[in-house]
N, C-alpha and C positions, 0 to 999 in steps of 0.2 A: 504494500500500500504506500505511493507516495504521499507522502506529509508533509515535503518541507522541511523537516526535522531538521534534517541534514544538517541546513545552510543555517538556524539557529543555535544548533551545538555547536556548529563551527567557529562562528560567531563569538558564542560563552566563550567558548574555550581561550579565544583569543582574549577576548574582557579579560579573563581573571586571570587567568596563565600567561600569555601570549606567546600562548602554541600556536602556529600557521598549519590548520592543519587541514590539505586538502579532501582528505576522503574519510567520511565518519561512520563507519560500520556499526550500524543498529541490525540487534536481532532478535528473533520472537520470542517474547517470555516463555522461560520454561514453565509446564501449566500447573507446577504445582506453586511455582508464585504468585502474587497479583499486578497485574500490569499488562501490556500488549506488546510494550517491544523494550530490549534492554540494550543499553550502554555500556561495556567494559572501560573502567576506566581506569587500570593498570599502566596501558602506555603511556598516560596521564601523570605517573607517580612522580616523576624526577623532573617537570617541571613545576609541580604542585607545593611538593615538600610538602606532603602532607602524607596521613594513614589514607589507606584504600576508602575505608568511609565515608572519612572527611571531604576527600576529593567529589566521590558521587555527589556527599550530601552537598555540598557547594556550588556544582553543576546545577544540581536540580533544585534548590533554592531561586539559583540565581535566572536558570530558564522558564521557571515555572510562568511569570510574568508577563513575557513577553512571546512566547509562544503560545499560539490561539489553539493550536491540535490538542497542547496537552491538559489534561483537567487534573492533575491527582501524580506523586513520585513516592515512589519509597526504596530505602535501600536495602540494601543484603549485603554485606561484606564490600568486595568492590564491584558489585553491580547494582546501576543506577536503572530499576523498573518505573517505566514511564505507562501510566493510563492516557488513551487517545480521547477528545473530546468526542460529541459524536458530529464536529462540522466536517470531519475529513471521511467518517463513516459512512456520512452521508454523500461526501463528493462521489466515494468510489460507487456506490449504488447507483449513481445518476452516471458514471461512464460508462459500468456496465449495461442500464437501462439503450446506452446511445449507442449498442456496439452488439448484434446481435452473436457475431462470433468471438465474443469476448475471451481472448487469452490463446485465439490463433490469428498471426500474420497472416495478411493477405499475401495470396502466392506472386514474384515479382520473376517473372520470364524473361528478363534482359539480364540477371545477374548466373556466372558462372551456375553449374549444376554442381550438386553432390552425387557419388557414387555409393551405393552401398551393395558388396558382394554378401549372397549368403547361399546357404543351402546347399549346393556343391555338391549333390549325388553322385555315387558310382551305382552302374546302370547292371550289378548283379544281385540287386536285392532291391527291397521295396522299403519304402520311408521307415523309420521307427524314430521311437521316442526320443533319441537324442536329436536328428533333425526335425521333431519339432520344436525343441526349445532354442534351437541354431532360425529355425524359419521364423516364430513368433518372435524371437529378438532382432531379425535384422527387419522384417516389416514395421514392426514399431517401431525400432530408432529411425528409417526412414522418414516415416512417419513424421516424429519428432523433429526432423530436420525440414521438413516438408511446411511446418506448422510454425516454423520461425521464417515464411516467409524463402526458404530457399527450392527451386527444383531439385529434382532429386529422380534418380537413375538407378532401380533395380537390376541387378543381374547376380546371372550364377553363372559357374562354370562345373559342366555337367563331365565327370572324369568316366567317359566312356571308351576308352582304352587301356591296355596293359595285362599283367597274367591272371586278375583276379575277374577279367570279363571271359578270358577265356575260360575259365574253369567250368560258369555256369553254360559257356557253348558247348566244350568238350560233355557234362553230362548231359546235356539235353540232348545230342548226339548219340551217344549209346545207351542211354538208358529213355528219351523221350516217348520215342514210340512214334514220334510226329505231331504229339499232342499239341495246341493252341489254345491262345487264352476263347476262342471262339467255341472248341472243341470241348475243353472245360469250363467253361463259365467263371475261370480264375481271371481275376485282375490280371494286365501283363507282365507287372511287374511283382507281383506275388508266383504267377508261375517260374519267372527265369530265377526267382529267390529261390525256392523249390530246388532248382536243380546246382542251385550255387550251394546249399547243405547237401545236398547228394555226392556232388563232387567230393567235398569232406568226408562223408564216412566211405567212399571210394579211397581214398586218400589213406585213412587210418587201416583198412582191413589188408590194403596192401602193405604198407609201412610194417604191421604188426606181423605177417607173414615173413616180410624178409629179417625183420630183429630175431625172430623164432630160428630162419638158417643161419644168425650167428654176425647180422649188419649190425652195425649200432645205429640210433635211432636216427641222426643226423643225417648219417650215410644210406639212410633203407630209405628217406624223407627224397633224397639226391636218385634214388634210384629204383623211386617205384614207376611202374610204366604210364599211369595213368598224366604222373608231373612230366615227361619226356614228351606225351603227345601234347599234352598243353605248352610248353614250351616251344615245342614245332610249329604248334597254330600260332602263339604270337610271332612268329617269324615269316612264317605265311602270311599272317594280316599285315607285317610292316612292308611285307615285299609284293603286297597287292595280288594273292589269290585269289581268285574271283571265288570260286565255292566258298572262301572262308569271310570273304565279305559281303558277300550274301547273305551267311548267315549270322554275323555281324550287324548288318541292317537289318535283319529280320527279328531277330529279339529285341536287342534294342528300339525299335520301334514300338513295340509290346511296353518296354520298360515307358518312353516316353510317353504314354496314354494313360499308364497308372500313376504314373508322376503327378500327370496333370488333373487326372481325378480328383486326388488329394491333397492336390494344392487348392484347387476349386473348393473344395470342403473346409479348408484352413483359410481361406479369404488370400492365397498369396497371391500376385502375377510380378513377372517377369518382364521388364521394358526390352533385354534382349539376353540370351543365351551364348553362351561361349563353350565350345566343344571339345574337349587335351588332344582329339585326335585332328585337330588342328592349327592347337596353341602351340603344340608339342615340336615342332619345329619352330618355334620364334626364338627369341635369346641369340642363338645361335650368332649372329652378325653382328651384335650387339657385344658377346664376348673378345668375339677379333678388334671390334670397336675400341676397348676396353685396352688388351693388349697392347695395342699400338701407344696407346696412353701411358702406359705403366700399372694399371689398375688391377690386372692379372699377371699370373707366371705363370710359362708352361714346365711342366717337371719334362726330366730325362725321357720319362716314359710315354709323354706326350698330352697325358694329361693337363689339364688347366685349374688352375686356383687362384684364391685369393688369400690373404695373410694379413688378418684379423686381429691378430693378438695383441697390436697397441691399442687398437680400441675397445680391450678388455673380452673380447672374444678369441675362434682359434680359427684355424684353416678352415677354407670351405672348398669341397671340388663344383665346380662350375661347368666342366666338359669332360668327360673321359674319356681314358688312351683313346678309342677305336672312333673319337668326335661325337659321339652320341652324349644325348643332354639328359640333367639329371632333372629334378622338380623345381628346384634353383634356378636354371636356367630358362626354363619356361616362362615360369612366374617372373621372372625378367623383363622376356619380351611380351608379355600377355600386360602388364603395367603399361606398359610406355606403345603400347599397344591402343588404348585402353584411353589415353590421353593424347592418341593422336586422332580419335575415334568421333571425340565429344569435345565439346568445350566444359572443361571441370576443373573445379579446382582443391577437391580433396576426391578421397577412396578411402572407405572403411572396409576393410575386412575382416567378415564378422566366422571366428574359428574357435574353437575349441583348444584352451589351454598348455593343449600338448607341445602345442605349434605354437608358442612362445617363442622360444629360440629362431625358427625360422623367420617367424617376421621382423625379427629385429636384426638378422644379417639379412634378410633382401632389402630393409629399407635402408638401410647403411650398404650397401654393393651399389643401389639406386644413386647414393648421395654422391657415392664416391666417382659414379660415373657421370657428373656433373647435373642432374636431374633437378632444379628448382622444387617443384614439386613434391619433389621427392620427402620434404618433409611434412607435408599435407597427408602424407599417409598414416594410415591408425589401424591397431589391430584389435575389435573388440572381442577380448580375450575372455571366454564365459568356462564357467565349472560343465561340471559333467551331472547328468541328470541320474541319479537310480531310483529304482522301486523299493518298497519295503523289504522286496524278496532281494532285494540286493541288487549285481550287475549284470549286465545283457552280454551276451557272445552271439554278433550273427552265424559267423562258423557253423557253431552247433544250433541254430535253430531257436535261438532261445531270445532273442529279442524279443521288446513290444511291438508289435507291427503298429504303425500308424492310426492306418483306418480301422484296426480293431479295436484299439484306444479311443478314437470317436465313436464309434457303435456301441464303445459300453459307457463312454459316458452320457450319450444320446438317452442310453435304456437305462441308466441312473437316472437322471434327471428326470424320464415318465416314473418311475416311481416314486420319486419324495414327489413330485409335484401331484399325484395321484392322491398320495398319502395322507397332503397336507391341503387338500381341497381347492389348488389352486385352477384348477381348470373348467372351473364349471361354467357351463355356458358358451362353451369355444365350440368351433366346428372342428372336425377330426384333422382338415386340414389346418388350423392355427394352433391346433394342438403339437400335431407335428413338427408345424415351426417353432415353436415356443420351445418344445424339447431339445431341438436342434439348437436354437439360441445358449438355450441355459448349460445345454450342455459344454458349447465350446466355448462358450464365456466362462465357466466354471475352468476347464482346462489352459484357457489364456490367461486368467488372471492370478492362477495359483502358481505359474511359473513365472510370470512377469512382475511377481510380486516382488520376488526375490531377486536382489542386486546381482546379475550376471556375472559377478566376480567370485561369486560362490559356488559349492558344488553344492547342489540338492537332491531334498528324496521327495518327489512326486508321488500324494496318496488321494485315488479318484475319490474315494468316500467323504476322506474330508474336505477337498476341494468342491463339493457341490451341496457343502450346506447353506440354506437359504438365512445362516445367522454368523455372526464372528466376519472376520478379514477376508468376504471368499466373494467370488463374481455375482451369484445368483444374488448376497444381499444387495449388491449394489443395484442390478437391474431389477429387485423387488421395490427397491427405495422411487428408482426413476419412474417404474411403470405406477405406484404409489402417487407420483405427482403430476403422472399425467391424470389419473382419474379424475384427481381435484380440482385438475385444469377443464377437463369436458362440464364437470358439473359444474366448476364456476361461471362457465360460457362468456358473455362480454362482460366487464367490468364497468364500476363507473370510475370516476379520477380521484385522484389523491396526492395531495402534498405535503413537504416536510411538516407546513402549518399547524395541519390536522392531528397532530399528536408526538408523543414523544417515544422514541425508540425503546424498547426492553432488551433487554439484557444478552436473551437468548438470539433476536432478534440480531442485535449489533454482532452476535459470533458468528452467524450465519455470514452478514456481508462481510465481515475480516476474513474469514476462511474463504472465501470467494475471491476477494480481492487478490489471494496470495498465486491464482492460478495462474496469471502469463508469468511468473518469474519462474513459477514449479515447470512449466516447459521450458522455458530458455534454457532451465537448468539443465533438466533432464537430457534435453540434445546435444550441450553441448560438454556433458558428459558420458553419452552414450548408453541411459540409466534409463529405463521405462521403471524398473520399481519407485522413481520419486513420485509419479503419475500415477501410480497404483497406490501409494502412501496417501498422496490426494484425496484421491478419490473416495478411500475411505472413512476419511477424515471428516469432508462433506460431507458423506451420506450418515454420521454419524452426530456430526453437529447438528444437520438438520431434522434426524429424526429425534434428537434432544428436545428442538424448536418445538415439533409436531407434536410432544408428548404432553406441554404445557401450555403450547398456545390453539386456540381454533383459528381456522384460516378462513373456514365458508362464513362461518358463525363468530365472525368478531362482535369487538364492543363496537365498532361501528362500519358503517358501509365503508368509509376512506381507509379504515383502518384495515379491514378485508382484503382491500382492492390494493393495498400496497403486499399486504404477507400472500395474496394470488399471483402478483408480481416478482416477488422475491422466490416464491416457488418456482416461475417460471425462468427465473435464472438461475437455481439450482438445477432441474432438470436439463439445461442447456450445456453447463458445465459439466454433469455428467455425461450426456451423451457425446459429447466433445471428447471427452476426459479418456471415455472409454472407445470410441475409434481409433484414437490414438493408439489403443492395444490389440487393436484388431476387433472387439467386442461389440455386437448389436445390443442396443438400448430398446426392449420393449416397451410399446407403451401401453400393453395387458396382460394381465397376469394374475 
């Protein structure tokens, strides 16, 4: 909430002190104090010559006077808690009143784009739960980049090459039969996952056979027949076999339709796609580039490196003897790629933890190879998701599949919503939606609650209670004030004149107020849980509000017509709040 403040403590400070002090950092009372926003005034010490008290209390003696926002100070040790009048309560009500997208930037198409990479399938299985917390995270920060006003450029890069596509080719080969997802009535990309665990316990029963004539396990892994033919096909498919790209394009295609099912189900799209089996020769020019520079060295053996170690890191290979490029060198030329592509001026790549170390040597190989840019690049680095039952192994079969993870949270949500009478009166088809709604709102907001910086354990049951920190309270709360918005139907008018604010009332428009800075925040730290912290916050304080005040049935018509009003910017802010996360807002329920 702007008040002013600022430039009146400044002010003080200068009166009593004369500290010159440009920027005065006010923050929100903690709520088990009283007051709305606080002063530290520690930095304050050594030109005060005073106790931490003394200082606040002086500050706040001396500003109380001449500052119109504030009505009320008390201290605490060395913080100075300052109560707000309600003239500034009131301004921010009247800007949200004049602002019907209050707390998203209108989108400006002349200035550079952002990129954000996410999701980045391999094409021998089908989505599971770890990329959905990789897809719900890189769509929302999007999102949130999208809502301060900047464009913003989706894409993936879909790793549909290498030996772990051919596995699920080679099984579906000898063991398929010619099956299709037409033939079976399996998703395409649940079928070619099928034969990517197939391939594995083909794998093990040979492996276990030649350990029994006396290999070790390493050496029987080198020399079971089933890895020798798969390694043949990857060399087929580099050197352009038509049967093997054939079949190549053919499952793959399969994969590509169940992708997009379940992106469609998750609310993702993609502004454009990027392919390994064709990024996979970039870099390459760009290393020789490099060389001629000094940026690289070739070893005896021919291989090419880089030598890292004063920048606190170690060697990296970049090319190998026989010139064939490593992951490093892709992601090389797939950047600068990438930025010859678009006009942008940052790239987020949104990865999984592991992959640390990698993005902080290609963004530093980037630097070194003179890229401006290059330091516009960010890696948002997210935990890893498990179940109660612990961690996923695609290998063995044992992942959450995706779309079975919406199907049952779909069929969660018809029963508490069954259970707890909420659907009375809906047709079978708004039923349907409604389940769908709550289901994957329940599932988006219980992962994006949690700061991507962390690993978590995702549990469906608790994630779709309609009470506590979970999605369905929120869209019970919104769809709650749309009702009261149908039955209010047109209002009559009302002004500050007509009454005096309450108490509950003024938390409501302070926690409203605080929402464009909770996005600025959140984007340009790459956080959707600060927007989920929000949001609950809101729908907490408001339903505080609702517990003690009536809103149809005020003490009077103006008095009505403003809390029908203030509803109606609460449910704005939610519904905001929560597209940002991917999340639909009913407005029945």
């Amino acid at each position: 909430m702007n008040t002013g403040l600022e430039a009146a403590i400044a002010a003080t400070l200068k009166e009593l002190f004369g500290i010159e002090e440009t920027h005065v950092d006010l923050q929100e009372t903690r709520k088990e104090f009283e007051g709305d926003l606080t002063l530290v005034v520690f930095p304050y010490l050594k030109a005060s010559r005073m106790s931490p008290e003394a200082t606040a209390e002086a500050i706040g003696k001396a500003l109380l006077p001449q500052a119109e926002d504030v009505s009320a100070y008390n201290v605490v040790k060395g913080f100075l808690n300052l109560s707000l009048s309600d003239a500034p309560i009131r301004a921010a009500m009247d800007r949200m009143l004049l602002d019907e997208q209050w707390g998203i930037v209108k989108l400006n198409p002349d200035v550079p784009a952002a990129m954000v990479e996410y999701s980045s399938p391999n094409t021998n299985k089908p989505l599971h739960l770890g990329h959905i917390r990789n897809n719900l995270l890189g769509y929302s920060v999007a999102k949130l980049i999208e809502a301060t006003g900047k464009p913003v450029l989706q894409v993936q890069i879909i790793n549909d090459r290498g030996i772990h596509i051919c596995k699920s080719m080679y099984a579906w080969k000898m063991f398929g039969g010619g099956e299709t997802p037409a033939s079976t009535g399996m998703k395409g990309d649940h079928l070619v996952g099928k034969y990517y665990v197939r391939f594995d316990q083909q794998l093990k029963s040979e492996v276990a056979n030649l350990v029994a004539q006396g290999l070790s396990e390493e050496d029987a892994k080198k020399s079971a027949f089933c890895m020798k033919e798969v390694q043949q096909m990857l060399q087929d498919w580099e050197s352009g076999d038509t049967e093997v790209l054939e079949l190549w394009n053919t499952m793959n295609s399969w994969v590509y339709e169940g992708f997009n099912a379940t992106y469609d189900r998750l609310g993702v799209q993609f502004d454009k796609n990027y392919y390994e089996s064709q990024t996979y020769v970039l870099g390459k020019k760009d290393i020789e580039i490099g060389l001629a520079q000094g940026v690289f060295y070739r070893r005896e053996d021919g291989s090419v490196w880089i030598d890292l170690t004063e920048d606190g890191l170690d060697e990296k290979l970049v090319l190998r003897k026989d010139g064939t490029s490593v992951y490093m060198t892709q992601d090389i030329g797939t950047a600068i790629q990438r930025f010859s592509d678009y006009q942008m001026d940052s790239l987020t790549y949104v990865v999984g933890n592991e992959q640390d170390y990698h993005f902080k040597v290609l963004f530093l190989i980037l630097q070194k190879l003179g890229y401006t840019w290059a330091k516009t690049l960010s890696h948002l680095s997210y935990g890893m998701v498990d179940l109660p039952s612990g961690r996923m192994k695609s290998r063995e079969g044992t992942v959450v599949d995706a779309d079975d993870l919406l199907d049952e949270m779909e069929s969660t949500a018809q029963k508490l919503s069954e259970e707890l009478g909420k659907v009375e009166g809906l047709s079978e088809a708004e039923r349907a939606s409604l389940y769908r709604t709550l289901g994957h709102g329940a599932l988006k907001y219980f992962i994006l609650k949690v700061d991507p910086r962390k690993r978590m354990v995702f549990n469906p049951e608790e994630s779709i209670d309609f009470n506590g920190n979970t999605g369905p309270f929120l869209q019970y709360t919104h769809a709650r004030i749309c009702s009261i918005l149908r039955k209010a139907g047109v209002m009559g008018s009302w002004s500050w004149e007509d009454f005096t604010l309450a108490t509950k009332e003024k938390e409501v428009i302070k926690c409203l107020a605080k929402f464009p800075s909770i996005v600025q925040k959140a984007a340009a730290d790459q956080n959707p849980s600060d927007v989920a912290s929000f949001l609950y916050e809101l729908a907490k304080t408001y339903n505080g509000f609702y517990q003690v005040h009536s809103v149809l049935n005020a003490e009077t018509p103006q008095i009505a017509a403003f809390r029908v009003a203030l509803s109606g910017q609460v449910a704005g802010a939610l519904q905001r709040g929560m597209a940002l996360l991917g999340m639909a807002a009913p407005e029945r329920m």
